[in-house]
N, C-alpha and C positions, 0 to 999 in steps of 0.2 A: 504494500500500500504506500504510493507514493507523498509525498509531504509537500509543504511549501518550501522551498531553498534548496531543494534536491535537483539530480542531474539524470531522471529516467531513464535516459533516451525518449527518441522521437516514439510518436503516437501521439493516439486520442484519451485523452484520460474524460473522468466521469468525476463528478465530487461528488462525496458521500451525503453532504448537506440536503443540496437541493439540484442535483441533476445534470447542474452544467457540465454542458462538455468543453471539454480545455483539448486545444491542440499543436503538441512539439514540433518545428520543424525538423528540429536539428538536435544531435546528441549531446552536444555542447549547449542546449537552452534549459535556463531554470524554474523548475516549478513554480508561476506565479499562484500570490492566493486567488480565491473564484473570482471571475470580475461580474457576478450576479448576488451572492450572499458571502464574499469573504472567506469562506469555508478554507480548511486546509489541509483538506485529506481528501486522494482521488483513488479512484478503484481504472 
């Protein structure tokens, strides 16, 4: 479960909050927090 400030790699993550979907271009990009409820935890 990836976090805010973390380095996934690229994909679509999901927040656990409220659903938004977040998506990495690059493996080098950092988990921003939700830009819909701030959340900071993605599945």
């Amino acid at each position: 479960m990836p976090t805010t400030g973390e380095k996934p790699g690229e994909g679509t993550y999901t927040c656990t909050n409220c659903g938004q979907q977040v998506t990495l271009d690059d493996d080098s990009d950092t988990m921003p927090p939700c830009p819909k409820c701030g959340g900071t935890e993605y599945n």
